[in-house]
N, C-alpha and C positions, 0 to 999 in steps of 0.2 A: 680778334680772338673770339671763339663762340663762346659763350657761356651755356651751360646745361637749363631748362628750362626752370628749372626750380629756384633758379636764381635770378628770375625777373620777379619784378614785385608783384604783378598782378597774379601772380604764382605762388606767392608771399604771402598777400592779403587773403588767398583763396585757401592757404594753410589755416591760415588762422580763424576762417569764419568753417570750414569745414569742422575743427575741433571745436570753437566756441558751441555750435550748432546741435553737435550729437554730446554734447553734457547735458544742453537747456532741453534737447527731445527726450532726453533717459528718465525725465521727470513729469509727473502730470502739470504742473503750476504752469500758467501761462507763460509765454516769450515774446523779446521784443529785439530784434537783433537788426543792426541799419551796417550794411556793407559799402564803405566806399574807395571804390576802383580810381589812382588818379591816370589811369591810363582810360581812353586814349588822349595823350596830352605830348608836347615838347617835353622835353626832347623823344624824340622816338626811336625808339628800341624794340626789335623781335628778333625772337628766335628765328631763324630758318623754316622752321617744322612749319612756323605761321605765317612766311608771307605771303602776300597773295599775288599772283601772277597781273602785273599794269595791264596785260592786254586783254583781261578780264574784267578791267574799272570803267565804264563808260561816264566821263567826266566831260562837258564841251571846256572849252580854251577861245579866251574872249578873242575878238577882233578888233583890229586898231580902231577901225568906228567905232565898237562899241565903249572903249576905253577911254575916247576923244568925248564920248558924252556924256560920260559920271562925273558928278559932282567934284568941284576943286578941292575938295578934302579931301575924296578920293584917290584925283589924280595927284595929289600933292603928297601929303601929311601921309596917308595911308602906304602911299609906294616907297617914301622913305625907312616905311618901319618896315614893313612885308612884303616888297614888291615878290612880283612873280617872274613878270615878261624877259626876262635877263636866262631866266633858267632852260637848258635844252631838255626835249623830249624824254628824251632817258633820266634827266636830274626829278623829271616831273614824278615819272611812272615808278620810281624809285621812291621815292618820296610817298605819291599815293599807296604805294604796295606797302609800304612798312604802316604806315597809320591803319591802314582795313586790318593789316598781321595785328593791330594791338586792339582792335575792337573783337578779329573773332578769338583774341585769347583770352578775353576778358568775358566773352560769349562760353568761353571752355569751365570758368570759373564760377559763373553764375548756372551752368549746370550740373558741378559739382554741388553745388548747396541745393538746387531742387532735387539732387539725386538725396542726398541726406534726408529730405522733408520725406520722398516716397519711401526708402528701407524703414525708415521711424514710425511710419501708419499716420503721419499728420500731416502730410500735403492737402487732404481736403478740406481740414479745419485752421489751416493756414494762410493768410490774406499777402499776397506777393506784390511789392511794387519795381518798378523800374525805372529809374528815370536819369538825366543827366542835367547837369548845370547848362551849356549851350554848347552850340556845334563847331565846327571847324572848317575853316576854306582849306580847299587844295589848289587853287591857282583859278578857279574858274572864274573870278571877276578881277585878276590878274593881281590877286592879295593873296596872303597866306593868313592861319592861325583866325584871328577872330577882329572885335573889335569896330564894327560894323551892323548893319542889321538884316543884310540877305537870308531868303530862309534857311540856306545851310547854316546859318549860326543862330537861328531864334527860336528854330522850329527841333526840339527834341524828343527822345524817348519816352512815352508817359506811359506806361503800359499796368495797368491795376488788373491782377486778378485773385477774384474772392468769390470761393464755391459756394453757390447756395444763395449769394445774397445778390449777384449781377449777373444778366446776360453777358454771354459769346459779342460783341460788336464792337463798330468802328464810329464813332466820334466825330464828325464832322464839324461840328461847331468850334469856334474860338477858346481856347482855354488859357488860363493860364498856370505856372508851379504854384502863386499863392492858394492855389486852390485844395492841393495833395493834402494840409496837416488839418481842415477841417471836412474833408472827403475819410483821410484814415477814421477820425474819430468819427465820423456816424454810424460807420461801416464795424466800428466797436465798440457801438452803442453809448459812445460820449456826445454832451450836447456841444456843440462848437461856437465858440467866443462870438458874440454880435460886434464887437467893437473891433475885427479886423478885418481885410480889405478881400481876404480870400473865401470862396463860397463853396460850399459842397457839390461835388458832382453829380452824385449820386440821384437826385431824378433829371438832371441831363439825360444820363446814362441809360435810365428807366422809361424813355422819350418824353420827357414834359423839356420842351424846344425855348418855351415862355422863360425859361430861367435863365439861357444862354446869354453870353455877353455880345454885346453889336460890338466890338474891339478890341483886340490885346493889344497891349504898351510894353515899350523896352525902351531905357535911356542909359544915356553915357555919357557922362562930364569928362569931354577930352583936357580941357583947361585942369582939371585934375589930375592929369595921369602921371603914370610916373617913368613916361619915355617924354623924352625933348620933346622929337619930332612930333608927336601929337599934341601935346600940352602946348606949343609956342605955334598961337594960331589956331589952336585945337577951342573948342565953347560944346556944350552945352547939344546933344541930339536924341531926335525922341523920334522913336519907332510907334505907329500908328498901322496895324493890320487889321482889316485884307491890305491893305496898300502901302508902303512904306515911304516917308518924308523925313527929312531931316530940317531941324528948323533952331535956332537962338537968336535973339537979339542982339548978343555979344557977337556972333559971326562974321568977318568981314566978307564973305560968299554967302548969297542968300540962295543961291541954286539949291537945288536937293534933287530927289530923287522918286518916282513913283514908278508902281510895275504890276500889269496885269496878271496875275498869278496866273489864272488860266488859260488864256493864249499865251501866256508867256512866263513856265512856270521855274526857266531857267532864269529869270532875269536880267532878261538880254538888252531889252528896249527901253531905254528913262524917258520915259513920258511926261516927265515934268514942267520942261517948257512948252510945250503943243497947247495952244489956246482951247481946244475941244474938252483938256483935261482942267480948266482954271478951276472950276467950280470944286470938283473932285480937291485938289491941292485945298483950298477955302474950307472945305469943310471938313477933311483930318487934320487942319492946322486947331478950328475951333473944340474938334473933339479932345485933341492933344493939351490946348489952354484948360478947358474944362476939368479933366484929368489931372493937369497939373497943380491946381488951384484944389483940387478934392484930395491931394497925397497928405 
């Protein structure tokens, strides 16, 4: 059965920050309005109007090689919960078309609220963020959903803009989300807490390079989780970029995984047992120790 578009939720939520929006613009006093989309998420659901043609998604599709050489979590724990490799072409492209249908309707809704900022005359004294909690697999390292640390799951939307007080550009360096809630408040001229772990962007942004971080971290206590299959067998992984490893003492597989971003920025090739790469392995495992011992 279709349902009419107004009855998906990101549709819903776009109702309501649309009216929230033009009451707090109808007035001079300052606004502070945080919109959040749970789409795109599972279950996945779109309209029609929004899905996107699979033979428009250029996604690769691992290979048995490549598959035979990820990590025994991977092949293991992870294929239990999300496998892919089972699903035919069409299951895929179905699949990929309905999740893009719920990013660009979510893309429809965050235009309606910039359209409110420009009729109100305050889009230019308005400071706009974007951003997402973490990414989604679609079959490309033969997983679905998340749960992992490829960059399609670590690497998300951070998009800041503020007229007047930041260049037009693109970010190169390592960032991470702890960084957004004291980046907002410099940018609104509050001083931001010395006693936490996140730092201002903002002469990043203004190119002073010296501030940038040599690594971003992500971790996941599988022994925690609240699926079997991960938790029995599952320990303890920590994400280290540019390069990603997975590492715990509790682990009975000590393999993991590393991967040249730039020649290789699908993540095709695990490099992590190749002797050429030891030292590499040694030294985001001590960054990782380090990090860990500083949380």
């Amino acid at each position: 059965m279709d349902l009419p578009l107004d009855e998906f939720r990101p549709t819903r939520i776009g109702d309501a920050a649309v009216a929230k929006l033009k009451a707090m613009t109808a007035i001079e006093d300052p606004f502070f309005l945080r919109v959040s989309f749970h789409s795109p998420h599972v279950g996945c659901f779109v309209p029609p109007s929004h899905l996107i043609d699979p033979a428009t998604i250029d996604l690769p599709l691992p290979s048995k090689a490549e598959l035979a050489a990820k990590p025994k979590f991977e092949r293991e724990n992870l294929h239990i919960y999300s496998s892919a490799p089972h699903l035919t072409p069409d299951e895929i492209g179905l699949a990929r078309g309905t999740y893009y249908g719920m990013v660009s309707l979510v893309d429809d809704q965050v235009g309606r609220i910039v359209d409110v900022l420009k009729k109100s005359g305050r889009l230019n004294d308005t400071i706009i963020v974007i951003n997402s909690d973490q990414g989604f697999q679609l079959g490309e390292h033969g997983n679905w959903k998340k749960r992992d640390f490829y960059d399609t799951n670590v690497c998300v939307p951070f998009i800041v803009r503020a007229p007047g007080q930041l260049p037009a550009k693109v970010v190169d360096e390592p960032v991470e989300m702890i960084d957004l809630v004291p980046t907002l408040m410099e940018l609104c001229g509050m001083q931001p807490p010395t006693d936490i772990r996140g730092r201002s962007l903002i002469p990043l942004i203004q190119g002073d390079t010296s501030t940038a971080r040599q690594a971003c971290f992500s971790e996941h206590d599988h022994s925690e989780d609240i699926y079997d299959e991960l938790r029995n067998g599952g320990s303890r992984r920590v994400m280290v970029r540019t390069k990603v490893f997975f590492m715990d003492e509790r682990a009975s597989d000590k393999n993991g995984a590393i991967y040249h971003l730039v020649s290789d920025p699908y993540e095709k090739r695990n490099l992590y047992n190749q002797l050429e790469h030891k030292e590499i392995v040694a030294e985001l495992m001590d960054m990782a120790d380090q990090w860990g011992r500083e949380a």
